[in-house]
N, C-alpha and C positions, 0 to 999 in steps of 0.2 A: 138530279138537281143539286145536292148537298156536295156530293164530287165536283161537279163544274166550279162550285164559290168556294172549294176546300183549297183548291191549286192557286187562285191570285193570292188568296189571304196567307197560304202558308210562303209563299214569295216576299210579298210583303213586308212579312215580319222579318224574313230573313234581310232583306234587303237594307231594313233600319236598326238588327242587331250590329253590331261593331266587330264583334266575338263571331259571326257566323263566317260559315266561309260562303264566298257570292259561286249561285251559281252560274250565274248570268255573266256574258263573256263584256256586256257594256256598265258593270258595277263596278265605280273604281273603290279600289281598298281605303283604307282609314287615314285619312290627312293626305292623299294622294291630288285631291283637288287643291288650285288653285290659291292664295290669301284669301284674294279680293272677292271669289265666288262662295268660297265659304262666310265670309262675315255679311257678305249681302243675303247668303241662303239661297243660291241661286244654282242651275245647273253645271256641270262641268264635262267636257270630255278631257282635260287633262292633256291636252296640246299645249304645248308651249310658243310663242300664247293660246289662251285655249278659245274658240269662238266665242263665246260668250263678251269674256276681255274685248274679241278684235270689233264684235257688234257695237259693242258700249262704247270704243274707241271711236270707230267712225260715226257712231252718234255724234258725239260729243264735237266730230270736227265740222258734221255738215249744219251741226245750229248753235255755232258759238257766232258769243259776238264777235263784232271787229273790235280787233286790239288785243282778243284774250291767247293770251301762252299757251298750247296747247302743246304738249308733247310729241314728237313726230313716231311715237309707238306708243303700244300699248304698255299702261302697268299690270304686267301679269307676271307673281311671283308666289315659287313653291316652297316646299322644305327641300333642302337638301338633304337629301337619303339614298345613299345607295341602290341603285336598280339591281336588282337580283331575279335571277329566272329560275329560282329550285324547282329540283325537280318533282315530278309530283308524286306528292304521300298521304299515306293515309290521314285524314282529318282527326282531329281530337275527338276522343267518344263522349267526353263529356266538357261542362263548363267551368269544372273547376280544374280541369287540366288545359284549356284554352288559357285560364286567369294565368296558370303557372306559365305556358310557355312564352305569354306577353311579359311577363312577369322578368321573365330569365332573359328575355330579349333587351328588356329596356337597361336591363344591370351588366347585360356586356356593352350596351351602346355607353351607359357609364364610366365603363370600367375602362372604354376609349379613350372617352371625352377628355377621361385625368389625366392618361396617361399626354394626352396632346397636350396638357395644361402643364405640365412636370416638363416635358421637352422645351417647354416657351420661359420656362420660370429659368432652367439651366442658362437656355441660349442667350435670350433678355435681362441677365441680370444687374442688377444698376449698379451694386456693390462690391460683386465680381463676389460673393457673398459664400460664407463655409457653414455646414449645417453646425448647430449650437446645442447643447444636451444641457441641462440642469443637474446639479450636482443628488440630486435627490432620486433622479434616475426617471422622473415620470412623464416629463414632456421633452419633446423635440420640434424643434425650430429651425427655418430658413431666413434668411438674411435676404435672400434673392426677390426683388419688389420688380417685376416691370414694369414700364413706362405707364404703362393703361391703368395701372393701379394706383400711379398717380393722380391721374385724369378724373379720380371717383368722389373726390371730395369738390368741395365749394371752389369756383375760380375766384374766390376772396383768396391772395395772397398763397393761393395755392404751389407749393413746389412743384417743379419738374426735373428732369435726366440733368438737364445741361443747369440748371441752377442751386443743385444741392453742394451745399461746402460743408466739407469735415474739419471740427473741430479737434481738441485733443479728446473730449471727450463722449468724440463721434465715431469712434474707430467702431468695424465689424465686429462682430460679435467675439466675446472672448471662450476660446472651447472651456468648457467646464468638464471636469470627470465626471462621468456617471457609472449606474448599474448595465448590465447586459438587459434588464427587462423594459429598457424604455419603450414606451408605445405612444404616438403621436397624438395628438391633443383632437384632431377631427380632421376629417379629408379635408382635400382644398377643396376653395369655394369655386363655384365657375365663374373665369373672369368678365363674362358677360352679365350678372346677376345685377340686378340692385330695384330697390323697393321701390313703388313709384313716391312713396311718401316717406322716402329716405328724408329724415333734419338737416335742413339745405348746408349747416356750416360743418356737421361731421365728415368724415375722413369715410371714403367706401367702406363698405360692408368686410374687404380684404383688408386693404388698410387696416381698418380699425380691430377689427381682430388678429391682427399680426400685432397690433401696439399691446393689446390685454395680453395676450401672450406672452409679450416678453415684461410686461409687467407683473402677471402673476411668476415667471420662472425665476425674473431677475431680486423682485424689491423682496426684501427682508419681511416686510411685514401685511405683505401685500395677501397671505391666506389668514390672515388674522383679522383685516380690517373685514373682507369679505368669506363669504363660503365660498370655496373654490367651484365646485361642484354647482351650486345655485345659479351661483353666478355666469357662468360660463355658459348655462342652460338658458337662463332668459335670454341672452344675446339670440339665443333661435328665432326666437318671437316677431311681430312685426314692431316696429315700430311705436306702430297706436294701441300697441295691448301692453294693459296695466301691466305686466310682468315684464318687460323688457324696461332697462335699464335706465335714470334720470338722465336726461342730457348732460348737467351739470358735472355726473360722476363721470360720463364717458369722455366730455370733455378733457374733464382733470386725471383723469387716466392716460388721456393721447400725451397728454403735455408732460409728465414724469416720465412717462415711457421712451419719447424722445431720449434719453440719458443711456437707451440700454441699445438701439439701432442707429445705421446709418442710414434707415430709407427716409426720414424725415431731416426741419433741419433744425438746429437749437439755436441759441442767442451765442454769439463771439464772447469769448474772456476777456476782461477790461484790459486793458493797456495799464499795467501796474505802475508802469515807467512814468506818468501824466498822471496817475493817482495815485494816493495814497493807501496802503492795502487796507489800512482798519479806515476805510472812508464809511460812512453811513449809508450817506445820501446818493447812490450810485445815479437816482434818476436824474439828476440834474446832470448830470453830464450825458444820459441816453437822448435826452429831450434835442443832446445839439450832433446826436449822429445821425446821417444821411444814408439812413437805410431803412427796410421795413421791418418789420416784426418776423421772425424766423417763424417754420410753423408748434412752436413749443412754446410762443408767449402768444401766438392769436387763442391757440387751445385755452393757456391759461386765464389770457382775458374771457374768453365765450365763457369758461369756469367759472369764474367770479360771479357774470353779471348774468349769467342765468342763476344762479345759487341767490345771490339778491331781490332777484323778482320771485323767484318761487318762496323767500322767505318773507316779502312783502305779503303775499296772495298765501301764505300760511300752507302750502302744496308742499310733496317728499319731502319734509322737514328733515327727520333720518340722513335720507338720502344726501342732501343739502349737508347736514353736517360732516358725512362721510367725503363728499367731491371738497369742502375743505379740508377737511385732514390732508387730504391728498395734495392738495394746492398747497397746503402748509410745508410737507417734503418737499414739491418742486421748488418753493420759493427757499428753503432751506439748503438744499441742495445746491443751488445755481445763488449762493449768499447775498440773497435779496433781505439787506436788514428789518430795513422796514415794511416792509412785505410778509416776511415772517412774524414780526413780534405783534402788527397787529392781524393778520390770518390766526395765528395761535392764540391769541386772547379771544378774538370772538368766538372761536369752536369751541373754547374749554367753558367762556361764558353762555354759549350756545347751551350745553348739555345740562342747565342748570333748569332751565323752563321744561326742557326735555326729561328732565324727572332722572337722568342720567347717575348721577353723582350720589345718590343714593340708592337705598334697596328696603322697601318694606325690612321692618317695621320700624325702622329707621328715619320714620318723615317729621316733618316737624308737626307738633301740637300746635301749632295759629290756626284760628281758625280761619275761615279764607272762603271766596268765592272761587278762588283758583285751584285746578286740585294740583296735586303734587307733579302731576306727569301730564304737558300737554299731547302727548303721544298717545294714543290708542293701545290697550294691552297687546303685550306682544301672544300672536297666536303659535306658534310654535318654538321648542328648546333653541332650537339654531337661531332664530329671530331674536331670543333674550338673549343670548350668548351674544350674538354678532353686536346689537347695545352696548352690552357691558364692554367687551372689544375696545368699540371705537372708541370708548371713554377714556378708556385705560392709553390705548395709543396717544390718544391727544393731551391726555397730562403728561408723559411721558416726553413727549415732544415741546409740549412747552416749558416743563421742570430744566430738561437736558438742553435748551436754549437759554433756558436763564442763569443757567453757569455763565457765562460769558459777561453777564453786567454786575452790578448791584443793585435795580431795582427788584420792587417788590412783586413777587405773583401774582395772579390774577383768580386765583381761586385756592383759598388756607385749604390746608390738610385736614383741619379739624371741623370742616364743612364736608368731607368727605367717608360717607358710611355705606360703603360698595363692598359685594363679596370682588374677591381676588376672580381674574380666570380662570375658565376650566382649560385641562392637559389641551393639547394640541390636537391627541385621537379623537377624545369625548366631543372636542368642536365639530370636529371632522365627521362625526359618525349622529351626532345629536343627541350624546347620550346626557340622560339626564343628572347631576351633581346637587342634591341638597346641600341646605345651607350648613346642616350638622356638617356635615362632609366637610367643610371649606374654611378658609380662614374667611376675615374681616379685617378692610384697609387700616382700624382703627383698633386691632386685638394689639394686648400691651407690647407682647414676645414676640410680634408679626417676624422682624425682620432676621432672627436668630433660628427660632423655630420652623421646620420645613415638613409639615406631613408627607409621608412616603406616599402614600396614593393620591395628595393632591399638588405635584408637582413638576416642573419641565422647566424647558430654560426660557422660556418665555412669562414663565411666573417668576421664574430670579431677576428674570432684568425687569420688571415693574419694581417687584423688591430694592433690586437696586436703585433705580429710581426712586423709589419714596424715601430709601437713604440721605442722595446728594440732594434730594428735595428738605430735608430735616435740616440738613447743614448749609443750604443757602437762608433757609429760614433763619436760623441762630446766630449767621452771620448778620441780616437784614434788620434784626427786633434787638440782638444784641445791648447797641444803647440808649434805646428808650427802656427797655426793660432793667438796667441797670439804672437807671436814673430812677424808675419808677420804684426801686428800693426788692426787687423780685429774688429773692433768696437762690431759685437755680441760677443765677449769672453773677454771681456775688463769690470773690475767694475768701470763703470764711477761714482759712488754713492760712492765711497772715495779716497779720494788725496793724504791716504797712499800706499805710493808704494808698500809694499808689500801685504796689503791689496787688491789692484788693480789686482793681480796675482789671486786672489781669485774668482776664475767663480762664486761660488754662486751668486755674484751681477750683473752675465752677463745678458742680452736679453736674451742668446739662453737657456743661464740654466734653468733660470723663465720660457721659456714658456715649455721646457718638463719637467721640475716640474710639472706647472698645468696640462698637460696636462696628467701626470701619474697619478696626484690626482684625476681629474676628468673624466677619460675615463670610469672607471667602471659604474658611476653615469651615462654617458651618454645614458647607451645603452636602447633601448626599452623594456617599462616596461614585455614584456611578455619572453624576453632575460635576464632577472638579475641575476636570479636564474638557475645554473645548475643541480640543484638538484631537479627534480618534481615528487612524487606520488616515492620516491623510484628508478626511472629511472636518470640515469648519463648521461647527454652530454659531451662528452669528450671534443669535440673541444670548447663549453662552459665554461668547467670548467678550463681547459689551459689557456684560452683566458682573464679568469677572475684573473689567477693566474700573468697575465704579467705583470701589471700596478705595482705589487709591486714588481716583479722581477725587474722592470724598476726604479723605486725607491730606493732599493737599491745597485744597482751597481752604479747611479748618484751619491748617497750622500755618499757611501760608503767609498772613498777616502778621505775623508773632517771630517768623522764623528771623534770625539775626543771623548771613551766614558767614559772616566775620567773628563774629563772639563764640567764644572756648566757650562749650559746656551746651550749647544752646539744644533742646530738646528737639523743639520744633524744624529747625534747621536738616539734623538727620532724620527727622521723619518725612519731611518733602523730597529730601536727595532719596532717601530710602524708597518712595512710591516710587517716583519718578523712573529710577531705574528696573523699579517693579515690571512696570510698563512698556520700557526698553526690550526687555526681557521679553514682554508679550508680543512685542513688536517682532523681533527676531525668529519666535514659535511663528507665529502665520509665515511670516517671508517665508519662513525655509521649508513651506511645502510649496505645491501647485497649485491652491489656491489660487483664485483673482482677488488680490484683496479691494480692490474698487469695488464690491458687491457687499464690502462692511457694512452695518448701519451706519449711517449719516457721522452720529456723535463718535464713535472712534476716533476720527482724525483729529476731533477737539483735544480729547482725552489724550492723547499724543501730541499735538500743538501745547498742549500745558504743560506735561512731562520736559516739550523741550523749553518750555519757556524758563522753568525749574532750575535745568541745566545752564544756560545762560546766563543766569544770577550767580552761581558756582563759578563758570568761566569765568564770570568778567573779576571775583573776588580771586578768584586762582590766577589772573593776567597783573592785579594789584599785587599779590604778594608772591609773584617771580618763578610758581611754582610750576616748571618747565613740565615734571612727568603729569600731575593733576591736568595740565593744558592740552597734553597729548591725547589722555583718557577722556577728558570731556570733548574735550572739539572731534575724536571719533564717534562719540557718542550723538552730538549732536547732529553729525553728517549723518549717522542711520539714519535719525526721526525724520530728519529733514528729505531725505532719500525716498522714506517713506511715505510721506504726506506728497511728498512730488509724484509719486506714482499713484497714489489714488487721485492726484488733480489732474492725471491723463482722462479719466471720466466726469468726474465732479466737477465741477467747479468752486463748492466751498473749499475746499483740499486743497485747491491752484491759491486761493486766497489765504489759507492759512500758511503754505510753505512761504509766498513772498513775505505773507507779516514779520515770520520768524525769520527771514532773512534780513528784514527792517532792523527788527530788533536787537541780533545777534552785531548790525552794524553799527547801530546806536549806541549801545552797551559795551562792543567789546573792538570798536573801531574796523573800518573800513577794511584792512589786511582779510580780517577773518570772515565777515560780509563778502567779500567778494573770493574769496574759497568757499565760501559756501554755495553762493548761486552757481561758480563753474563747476563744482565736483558730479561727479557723473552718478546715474543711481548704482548702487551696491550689488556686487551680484548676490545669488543664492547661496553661495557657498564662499563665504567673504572669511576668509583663515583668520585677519585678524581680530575681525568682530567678535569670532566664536573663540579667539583666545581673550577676549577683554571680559566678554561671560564666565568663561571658567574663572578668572582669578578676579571677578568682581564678588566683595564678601555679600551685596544688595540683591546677586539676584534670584536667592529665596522669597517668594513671594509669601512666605508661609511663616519666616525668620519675626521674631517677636524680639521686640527691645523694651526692655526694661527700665525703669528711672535711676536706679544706681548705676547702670553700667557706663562703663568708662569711655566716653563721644570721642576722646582725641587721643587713641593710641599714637604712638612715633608712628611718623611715614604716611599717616590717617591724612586725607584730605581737609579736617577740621583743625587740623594741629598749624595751618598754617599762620592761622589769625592769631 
């Protein structure tokens, strides 16, 4: 009796293991059945169609009503799998050698699936697309988008093959030199995937991580704002789980990202010709073009106005402030004036409720029902790091836009009591930095002073920032504080009254004078140089470009450059040409310099602006060689800023201004050599002999107040 019930029940069991092998010649194997009989849980023999199907079918047809559609076959569908007949072998002795051989089966059916994916992605490509390395050596990128990967996002305005147009600064990807050890950022996705509770206006799951991708390889600042590493990891997640990314951020990541591929499409460059390049108000003439939104200003809208509601409803506040930063670059980027200045005013004034802008024990004494941080303590190093980050980014970003006017900023210096960031590894790794360790925004020597274990080149360009942040300030308060009787803005060194009006002889002038003369000098000898073996530091070479951007916007106002003797005059020709100089170190590698940060081009737009004031005094006073050497000079910059507005578009905007300008100033003839002249090559003879015999392009060369401004032959000697 116990053997008769030992044999069905040991079948049985076999029959509903997965892992066993059947021994029964009518048990079909694992997903061998039908769809539609498995999700019913119904029998199968695994006929095509199987009876079951053909039963149901001809149900379905002898008791429909009249009128109903009835399929003239059955729906009967399987997996597609390979029929295979191996031969037969010994079965597995155990279950966890079963687990392995399923195991090892499903990773070759994998290891197919990609490679069919890799053959679709070559043959399909929309871009006709060249794989892309990062100069840093750790990811790699394809440019190659099929068609179907467009199809994954919202039919809201969605691109396709036949509707995508390339701007200038839409071209394929530009190769970057890397290391031999690059290793690719994650297999490809399968182009079949996508979440049933995918956010109906994002970009597929491919898409959109093709856009992070070239955001994190491409933007400057793009592993500072975020942890690379964290970030890259929550994208795993579904959707609906708290660890995956605010819409808002992903949003405003699609829409900057746009700047670095051609598989999406961006917004057309103004017609300069019909406006005027320093226009403001660009929207009012968008309002009367007869097209739609490209897909890099629907992203940016969706950016906006989910960031708005999430900060109504008080939700990813953080998060919210990060997707504007980001929005802050694209509007910056693509010279959205007004766009940018108020994006950058609300995030810096943003970080103020967010408890941002300071650092224990640094808060204010009011007493308050509010506490100093509506943010939640941060629970790990990399979560207060990435904080302080975004902070520093976004003053950074609105400081280096307010070069450009004379209003006032939106958040004093002296409201600001933040440690400095930590090194680039320590972000990277989560190591932890006390505050003994660190400087303070507000330490007297901040800007001189560089501790060797708390520095990189991403802590000099905030430094440098908080420099040409000092000297827009002094310019801005200048005189009200001179009216107000304030001793640093007062020249006590002469007893002519009008003389006295004159800051040059102030305290506060003299000391960010020196301190823009000397800050380059100061940094650590293994920081001087942005340029090593051929590899660009961007936040480096920025960093190195300020002290003369700081220079001359200080002496700018003062400079006379018709007047013998004028101080101020060769210290602006002096930056300027600084700058020149900087300009000609990147060209002459292989570098992309379209992957500069943002403000370079500025910083160059004003070196040539500089020059231009020289021309046009060098055209009044006949001085044929002076004309020669400037209006070369100024075709570099201009050369330059043209080939970063091949991507950019503020860059497209600043070469036409300064072609505006140089026609304003210095007449039509040289305006219009300027717009034809072609870019420069890399190896331009005569440039590199106007560097050698220019005495300016020591950027290290310190001038003194006795020394004598108009030697014979001197470009000042001509006034």
């Amino acid at each position: 009796m116990p053997k008769a019930s030992q044999g069905p029940m040991q079948r049985s069991v076999s029959s509903t293991d997965p892992l066993a092998t059947p021994s029964h010649p009518n048990v079909l194997k694992r997903n061998q059945a039908c769809h539609q009989c498995r999700r019913r849980k119904l029998k199968c023999d695994a006929k095509r169609p199987c009876s079951t199907c053909v039963r149901s079918h001809a149900h379905q047809l002898n008791h429909a009503p009249p009128g109903s559609n009835i399929p003239p076959r059955p729906d009967c569908t399987f997996d597609e799998i390979a029929e295979t007949n191996p031969a037969p072998a010994e079965g597995p002795k155990s279950r966890y050698e079963r687990l392995e051989n399923r195991i090892n089966e499903l990773e070759t059916l994998l290891r197919q699936k990609e490679s069919k994916e890799l053959a679709i992605l070559n043959a399909a490509s929309v871009t006709g697309a060249q794989v892309t390395q990062i100069a840093s050596g750790s990811m790699k990128l394809t440019n190659s988008i099929p068609q179907k990967q467009f199809n994954a996002y919202s039919s809201k305005g969605s691109p396709t093959t036949s509707s995508l147009s390339h701007s200038p600064s839409q071209d394929a990807f530009t190769s970057v030199q890397s290391t031999e050890n690059d290793v690719p950022t994650s297999l490809p996705f399968g182009l079949d995937v996508m979440w049933p509770n995918w956010p109906l206006n994002l970009p597929g799951p491919e898409l959109l991580r093709h856009l992070v991708d070239v955001f994190f390889t491409f933007h400057p600042h793009a592993n500072r704002l975020f942890h690379a590493a964290s970030f890259m990891n929550s994208l795993s997640y579904g959707p609906n789980h708290p660890k995956f990314p605010c819409t808002a951020v992903l949003h405003a990541i699609c829409a900057i990202g746009s700047l670095y591929t051609a598989a999406v499409t961006s917004p057309p460059l103004p017609d300069f010709d019909k406006i005027a390049p320093d226009e403001i108000f660009l929207e009012r003439y968008r309002v009367k073009e007869q097209r739609t939104d490209s897909f890099a200003e629907q992203q940016a809208r969706l950016a906006r106005e989910t960031g708005e509601r999430l900060n109504a409803l008080g939700e990813e506040l953080f998060q919210v402030l990060q997707a504007n930063i980001v929005l802050t670059w694209f509007y910056w980027s693509h010279s959205r004036w007004v766009d940018v200045f108020l994006s950058s005013a609300h995030s810096i004034r943003l970080c103020v409720p967010l408890g941002l802008n300071m650092c224990p024990p640094f808060h204010s004494i009011t007493k308050s029902e509010r506490p100093p941080s509506i943010l939640p303590p941060a629970r790990t190093v990399v979560e207060d790091e990435t904080r302080r980050n975004a902070f520093w980014l976004i003053y950074a970003t609105e400081r280096q836009h307010g070069m450009g006017n004379g209003w006032a900023l939106c958040l004093d210096d002296q409201d600001i009591s933040q440690l400095l960031p930590v090194r680039g590894d320590q972000f990277e790794q989560g190591t932890l930095v006390t505050p003994l360790e660190r400087q303070w925004a507000h330490t007297g020597d901040l800007l001189l002073t560089h501790p060797e274990e708390q520095i990189d080149s991403f802590i000099l360009y905030i430094k440098g920032t908080i420099l040409i942040s000092r000297v827009k300030v002094f310019n801005t308060r200048f005189r009200a504080r001179h009216y107000a009787g304030d001793t640093a803005v007062t020249n006590i060194q002469s007893d002519n009254r009008s003389e006295r009006f004159d800051p040059r002889g102030s305290s506060a002038f003299i000391e960010l004078d020196h301190i823009a003369s000397s800050f380059r000098s100061s940094f650590p000898s293994h920081l001087r140089n942005p340029i090593a073996d051929n590899v660009v530091d961007s936040h480096l070479y920025t960093a190195c470009l300020m002290p003369h951007l700081a220079t001359i916007v200080l002496h700018d106002p003062h400079a006379e450059v018709r007047q013998s003797g004028c101080i101020s005059a060769l210290k602006i020709l002096t930056a300027a040409r600084a700058i020149l100089d900087m300009i000609y170190t990147v060209w002459s590698t292989s570098y992309d310099i379209t992957l500069l940060d943002t403000s370079c081009c500025f910083a160059w737009f004003t070196a040539g602006r500089v020059l231009v004031r020289f021309l046009q005094a060098a055209i009044d006073a006949d001085g044929q060689d002076q004309i020669a050497t400037l209006r070369a000079e100024l075709e570099f910059v201009h050369s330059a800023i043209s080939k970063v507005g091949q991507r950019i578009p503020l860059a497209y905007r600043f070469s036409k201004m300064l072609e505006d300008l140089v026609t304003r100033h210095c007449g039509e003839t040289f305006g219009s050599t300027l717009r034809i002249a072609p870019p420069l090559p890399v190896e331009s003879h005569s440039i590199r002999t106007l560097f050698r015999e220019s005495p300016y392009n020591d950027p290290t060369r310190q001038v003194s107040l006795p020394e004598t401004l108009h030697e014979p032959g001197s470009f000042l000697s001509l006034a």
